[in-house]
N, C-alpha and C positions, 0 to 999 in steps of 0.2 A: 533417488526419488525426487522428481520434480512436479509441481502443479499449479494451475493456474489460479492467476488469483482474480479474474475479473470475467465478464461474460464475452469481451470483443477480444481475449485473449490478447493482449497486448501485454500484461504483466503476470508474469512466471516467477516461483520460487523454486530456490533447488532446497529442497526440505532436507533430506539426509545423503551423505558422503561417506556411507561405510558398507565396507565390504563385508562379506561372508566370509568366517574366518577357513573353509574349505574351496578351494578356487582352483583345486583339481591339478592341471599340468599349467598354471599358469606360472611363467617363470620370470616375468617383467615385475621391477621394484609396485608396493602399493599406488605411491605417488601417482606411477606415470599412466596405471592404471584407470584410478580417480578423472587425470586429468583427460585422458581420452575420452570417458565417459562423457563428461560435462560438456566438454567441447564439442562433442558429438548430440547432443538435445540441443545445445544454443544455437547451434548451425543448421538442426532440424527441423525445429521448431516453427513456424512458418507464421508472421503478422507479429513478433513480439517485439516490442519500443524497449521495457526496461526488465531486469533480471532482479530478485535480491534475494537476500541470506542474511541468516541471523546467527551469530556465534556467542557463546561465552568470551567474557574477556581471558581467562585463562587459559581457551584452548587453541595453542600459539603457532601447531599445524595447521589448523583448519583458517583462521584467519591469514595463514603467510599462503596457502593455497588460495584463499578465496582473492587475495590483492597480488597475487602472480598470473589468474585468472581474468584480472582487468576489474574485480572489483575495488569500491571506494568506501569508508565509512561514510554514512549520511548520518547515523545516529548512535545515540549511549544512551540505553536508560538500564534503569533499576527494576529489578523485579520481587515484589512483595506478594504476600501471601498472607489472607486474613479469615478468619471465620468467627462465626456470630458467636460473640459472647453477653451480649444483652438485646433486650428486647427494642422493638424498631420504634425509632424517633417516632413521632409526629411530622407531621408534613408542614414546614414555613408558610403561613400566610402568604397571601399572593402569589403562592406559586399554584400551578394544576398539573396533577398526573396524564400524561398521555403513555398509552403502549404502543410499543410501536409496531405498525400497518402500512399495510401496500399502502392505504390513505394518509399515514403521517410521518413516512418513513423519509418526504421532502426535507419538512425540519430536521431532522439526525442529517442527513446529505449537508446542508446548508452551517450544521454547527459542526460536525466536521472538517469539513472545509476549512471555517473561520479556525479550526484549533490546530491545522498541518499547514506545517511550511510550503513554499512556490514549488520549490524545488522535488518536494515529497511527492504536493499534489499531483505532479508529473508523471512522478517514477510510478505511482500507483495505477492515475486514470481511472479515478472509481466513480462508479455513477451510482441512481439511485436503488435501481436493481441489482450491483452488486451489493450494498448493506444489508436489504434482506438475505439473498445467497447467502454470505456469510455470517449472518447473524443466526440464519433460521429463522428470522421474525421474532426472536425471544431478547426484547429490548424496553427501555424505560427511559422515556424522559420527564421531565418538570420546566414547564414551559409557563412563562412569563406572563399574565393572564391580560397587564397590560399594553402589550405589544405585539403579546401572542405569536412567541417566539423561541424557542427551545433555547434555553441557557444552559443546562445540563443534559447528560445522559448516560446509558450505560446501557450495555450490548454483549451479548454472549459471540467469541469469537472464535476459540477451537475448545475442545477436552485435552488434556493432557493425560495419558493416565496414569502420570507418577505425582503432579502439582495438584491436580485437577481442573477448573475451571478456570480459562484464560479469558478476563472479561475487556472490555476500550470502555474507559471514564473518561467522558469528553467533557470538558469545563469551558462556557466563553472567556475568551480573554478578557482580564478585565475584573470578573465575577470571583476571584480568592473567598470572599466572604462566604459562599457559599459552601464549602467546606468546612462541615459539621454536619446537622440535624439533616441538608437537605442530600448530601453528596452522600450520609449514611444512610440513608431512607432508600436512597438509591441502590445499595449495597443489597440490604436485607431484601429488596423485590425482587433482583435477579437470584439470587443466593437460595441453594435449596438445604433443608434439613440436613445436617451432618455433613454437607460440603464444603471445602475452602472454595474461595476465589483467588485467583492470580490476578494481580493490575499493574499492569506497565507505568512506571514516572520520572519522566525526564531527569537525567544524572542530575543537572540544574535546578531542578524545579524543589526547591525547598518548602514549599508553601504544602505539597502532596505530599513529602517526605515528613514535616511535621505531623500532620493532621494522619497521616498514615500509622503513626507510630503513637499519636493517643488513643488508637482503635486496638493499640496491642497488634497490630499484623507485624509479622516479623520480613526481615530482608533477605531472600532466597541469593541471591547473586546481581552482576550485571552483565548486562550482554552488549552486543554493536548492531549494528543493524549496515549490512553492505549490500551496494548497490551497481548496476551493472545497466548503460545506456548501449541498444545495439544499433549501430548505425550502418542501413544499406541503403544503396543507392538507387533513387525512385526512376521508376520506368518514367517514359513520356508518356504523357495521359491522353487516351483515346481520342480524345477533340480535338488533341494538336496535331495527333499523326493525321485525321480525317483531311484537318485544315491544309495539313503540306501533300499528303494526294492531290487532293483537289486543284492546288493553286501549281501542281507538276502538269498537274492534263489541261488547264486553262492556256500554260505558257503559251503553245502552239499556236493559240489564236491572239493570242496578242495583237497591234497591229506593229509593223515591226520602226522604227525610229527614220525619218524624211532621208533623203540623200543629200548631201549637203555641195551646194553649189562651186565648184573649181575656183579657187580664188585667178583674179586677173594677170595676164604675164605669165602663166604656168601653163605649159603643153606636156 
């Protein structure tokens, strides 16, 4: 099962890699099965720049297929799992609530950005239109009243239906401090009655890991995050072919270069 993950199609996930455990007269190994599949949507698939997949670190098939297939790790993070057990902070002075809207969905684009590496932002290519897509518009930030700026957020980004709710907690760089009252405030808005939340944080990233673990959320596992650059060869672009017609039908009239006069002594 593969799907896109952006509206210009350009980035594709291959979400799951298993078979049906009845495959009839099929007499060729799992493996090599998988592997025609996949190579067969990457090679189909028509306008895609980058590929990714996500594994467990433990599942040590799927990751040696996925880097035999040409993917790369780009990332490691930890996946935690929390739900409410006390009632919702206060909101920090200075800060304002925004939800997020086709009208303020620029700030979430913009502090995103600032929070994904060069390299990511690439593989991705997400625009403003894709965080609504995948959010569904059911997002929350707390924006900077003085500079009127999103420093934080939080965004609904698949259901799971075994974890349940996989949410992106985006923190400006910089801003640690806010990790507490304001980064929990943020929790409780997206978070519905009797639901966990899921939140991704960087294998690295201690400061989330702390403040994760005085909320009581517990550590589900960790995963990788592989990626996959497709590179094909770009036609000539319309204006250049026009230009070399045109400058073929011109040659003819050209005027064509002087004769050049016999040097002296030479018959």
């Amino acid at each position: 099962m593969t799907r896109r993950l952006n509206r210009r199609g350009t980035c594709w996930e291959v979400d799951h890699l298993v078979l049906a455990q009845r495959r009839g007269a099929f007499s060729a190994p799992e493996s090599e099965v998988v592997e025609a599949l996949v190579r067969e949507a990457i090679q189909s698939t028509k306008g895609v720049a980058s590929w990714i997949a996500t594994s467990s670190v433990l599942d040590g098939p799927r990751l040696a297929f996925l880097r035999a297939q040409g993917f790369q790790q780009v990332r490691s993070d930890q996946l935690w799992q929390w739900q409410s057990q006390a009632p919702s902070p206060s909101l920090p002075s200075g800060l304002k609530e925004q939800p997020l809207t086709r009208q303020s969905a620029a700030m979430l684009w913009h502090l995103e950005q600032s929070c994904c590496p060069a390299h990511l932002r690439h593989v991705f290519d997400r625009r403003i239109e894709d965080l609504l897509d995948q959010s569904g518009g059911c997002g929350w930030m707390l924006v900077d009243g003085s500079r009127n700026e999103a420093v934080a957020a939080i965004r609904h980004q698949i259901h799971h239906p075994e974890v349940g709710v996989v949410a992106e907690l985006s923190l400006q760089p910089g801003r640690e401090d806010l990790y507490g009252p304001a980064c929990e405030w943020l929790l409780h808005r997206l978070a519905k009655p009797g639901t966990a939340l899921v939140l991704r944080a960087d294998r690295d990233d201690e400061a989330r890991h702390a403040w994760l673990e005085s909320l009581g959320a517990s550590l589900l596992g960790e995963q990788i995050l592989m990626a996959r650059t497709v590179w094909r060869r770009q036609e000539a672009q319309p204006a250049r072919q026009a230009a070399l017609r045109l400058e073929a039908m011109l040659e003819q009239w050209k005027p064509s270069p002087g004769s050049l006069p016999t040097p002296a002594g030479q018959r």
